[in-house]
PAROKOL-931133 format. One line per 8 residues: their letters; for each residue x, y, z of C-alpha. Coordinates in Angstrom, 2 decimals. Example, Ala and Ser with C-alpha at 12.3 -4.5 7.8 and 13.67 -1.06 7.14 Angstrom:
REM PAROKOL-931133
AS	12.30:-4.50:7.80  13.67:-1.06:7.14 .
This chain:
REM PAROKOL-931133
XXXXXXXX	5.91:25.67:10.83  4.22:22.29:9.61  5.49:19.01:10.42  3.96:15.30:10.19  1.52:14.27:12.48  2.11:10.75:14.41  0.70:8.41:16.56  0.50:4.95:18.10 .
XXXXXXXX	3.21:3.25:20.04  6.62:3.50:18.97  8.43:1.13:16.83  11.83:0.24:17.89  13.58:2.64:15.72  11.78:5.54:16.94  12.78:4.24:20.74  16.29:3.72:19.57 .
XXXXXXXX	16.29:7.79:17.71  14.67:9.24:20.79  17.37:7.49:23.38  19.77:9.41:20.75  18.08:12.83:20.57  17.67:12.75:24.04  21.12:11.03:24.87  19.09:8.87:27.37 .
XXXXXXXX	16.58:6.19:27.54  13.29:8.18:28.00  11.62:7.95:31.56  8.04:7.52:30.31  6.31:5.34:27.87  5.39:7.42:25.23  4.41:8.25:21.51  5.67:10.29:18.58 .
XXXXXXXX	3.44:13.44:18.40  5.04:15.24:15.67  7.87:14.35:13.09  10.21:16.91:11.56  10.03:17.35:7.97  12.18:14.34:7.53  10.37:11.86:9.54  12.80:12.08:12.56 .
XXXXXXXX	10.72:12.08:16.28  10.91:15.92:16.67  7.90:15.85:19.64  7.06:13.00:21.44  4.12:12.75:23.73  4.79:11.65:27.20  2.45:9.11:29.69  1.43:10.83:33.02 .
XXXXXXXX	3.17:8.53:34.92  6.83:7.67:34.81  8.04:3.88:34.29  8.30:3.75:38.29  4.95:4.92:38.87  5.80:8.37:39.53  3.73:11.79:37.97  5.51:12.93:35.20 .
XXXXXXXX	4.15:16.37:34.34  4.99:16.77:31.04  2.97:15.58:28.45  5.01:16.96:25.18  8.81:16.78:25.11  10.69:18.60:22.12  13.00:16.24:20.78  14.08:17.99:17.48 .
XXXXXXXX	17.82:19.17:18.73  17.70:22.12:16.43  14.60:23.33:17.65  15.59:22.26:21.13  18.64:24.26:21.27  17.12:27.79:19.53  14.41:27.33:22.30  17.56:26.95:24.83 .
XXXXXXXX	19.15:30.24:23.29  15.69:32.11:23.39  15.51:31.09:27.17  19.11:32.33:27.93  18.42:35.37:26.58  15.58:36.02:28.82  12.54:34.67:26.72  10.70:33.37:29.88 .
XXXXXXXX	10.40:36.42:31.50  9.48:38.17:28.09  6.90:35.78:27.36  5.55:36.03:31.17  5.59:39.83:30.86  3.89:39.75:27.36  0.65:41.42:28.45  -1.12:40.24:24.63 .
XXXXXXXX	0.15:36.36:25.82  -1.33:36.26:29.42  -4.31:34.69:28.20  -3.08:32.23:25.42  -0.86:31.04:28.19  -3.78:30.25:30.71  -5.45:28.24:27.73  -2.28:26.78:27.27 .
XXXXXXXX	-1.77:25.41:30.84  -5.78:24.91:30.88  -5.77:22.59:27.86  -2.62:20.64:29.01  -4.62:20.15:32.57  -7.60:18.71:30.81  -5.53:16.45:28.46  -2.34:15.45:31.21 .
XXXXXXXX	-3.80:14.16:34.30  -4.14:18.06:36.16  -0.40:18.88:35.27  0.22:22.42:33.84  2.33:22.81:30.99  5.77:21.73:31.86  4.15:20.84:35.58  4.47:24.62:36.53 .
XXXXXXXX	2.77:25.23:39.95  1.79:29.01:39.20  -0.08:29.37:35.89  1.29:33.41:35.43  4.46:32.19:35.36  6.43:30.04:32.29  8.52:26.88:33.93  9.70:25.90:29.86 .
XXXXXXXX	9.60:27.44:26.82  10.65:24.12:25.34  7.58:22.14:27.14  5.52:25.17:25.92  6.45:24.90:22.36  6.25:21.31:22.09  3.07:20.67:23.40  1.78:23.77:20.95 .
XXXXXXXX	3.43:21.61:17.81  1.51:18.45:19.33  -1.55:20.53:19.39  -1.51:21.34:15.41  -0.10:25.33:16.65  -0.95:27.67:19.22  0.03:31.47:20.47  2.55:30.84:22.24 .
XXXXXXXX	4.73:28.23:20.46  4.25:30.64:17.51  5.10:33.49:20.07  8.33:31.41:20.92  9.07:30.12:17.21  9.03:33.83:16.12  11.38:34.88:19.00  13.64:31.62:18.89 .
XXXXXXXX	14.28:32.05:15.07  13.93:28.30:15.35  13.12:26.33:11.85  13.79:22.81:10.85  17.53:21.99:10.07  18.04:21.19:6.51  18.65:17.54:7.54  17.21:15.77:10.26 .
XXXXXXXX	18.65:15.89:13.84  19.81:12.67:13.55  21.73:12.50:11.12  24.09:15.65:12.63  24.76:13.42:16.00  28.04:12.40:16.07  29.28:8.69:16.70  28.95:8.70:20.79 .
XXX	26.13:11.05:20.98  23.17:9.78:22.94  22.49:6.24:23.63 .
């Protein structure tokens, strides 16, 4: 999966399309990471701290809806325990939480307290599509099914939908 690399602060139409991705304001300051094939905010990369001051443990938030909600179906089907019990992933994952430590003030991916176990597979993949790819979001993209939509997210919210 390839997508548009981004960075920098975000202009005011990229804070007013990831209020309406996420259907709320976002808690953090933040940057686009990655941008879905058609230029939509599909990961954006979080601050450590919240706007009140407060740790905010995840660095890379999936805001792409369709991949956000194949991710969603992958984890109600049981894809975090699969992905936990993956004996071939136990080691990407450790990178995975190692890297994000080094890069997001100490937090684990997804600010999971035990690195054998998987808090997020959504945290997971986005920070892996920050990160230019990894094991496990292509462990998870495989799994999910997930692919870009034909059109961006944005344009399939409906009048009402998010802020």
């Amino acid at each position: 999966m390839t997508a548009a690399p981004s960075a920098g602060s975000p202009p005011s139409s990229d804070r007013v399309a990831v209020a309406a991705l996420l259907g709320r304001e976002p808690f953090t300051h933040f940057s686009v990471a990655v941008r879905c094939p058609h230029g939509g905010p599909a990961v954006v990369r979080n601050e450590p701290l919240d706007r009140r001051g407060r740790p905010f443990p995840t660095r890379d938030w999936l805001a792409c809806r369709a991949l956000g909600e194949a991710v969603s179906r992958l984890e109600a089907a049981g894809g975090v325990r699969a992905l936990e019990d993956d004996p071939e992933m136990a080691g990407p994952l450790a990178a995975a939480h190692a890297r994000h430590q080094e890069l997001h003030a100490g937090h684990r991916v997804a600010g999971g307290g035990d690195p054998a176990h998987v808090k997020c597979l959504h945290a997971h993949l986005a920070f892996g599509l920050a990160e230019g790819g990894s094991p496990v979001a292509d462990w998870i993209l495989a799994r999910a099914d997930a692919r870009w939509p034909d059109r961006c997210c944005l344009e399939r919210l409906s009048p009402g939908d998010g802020a």
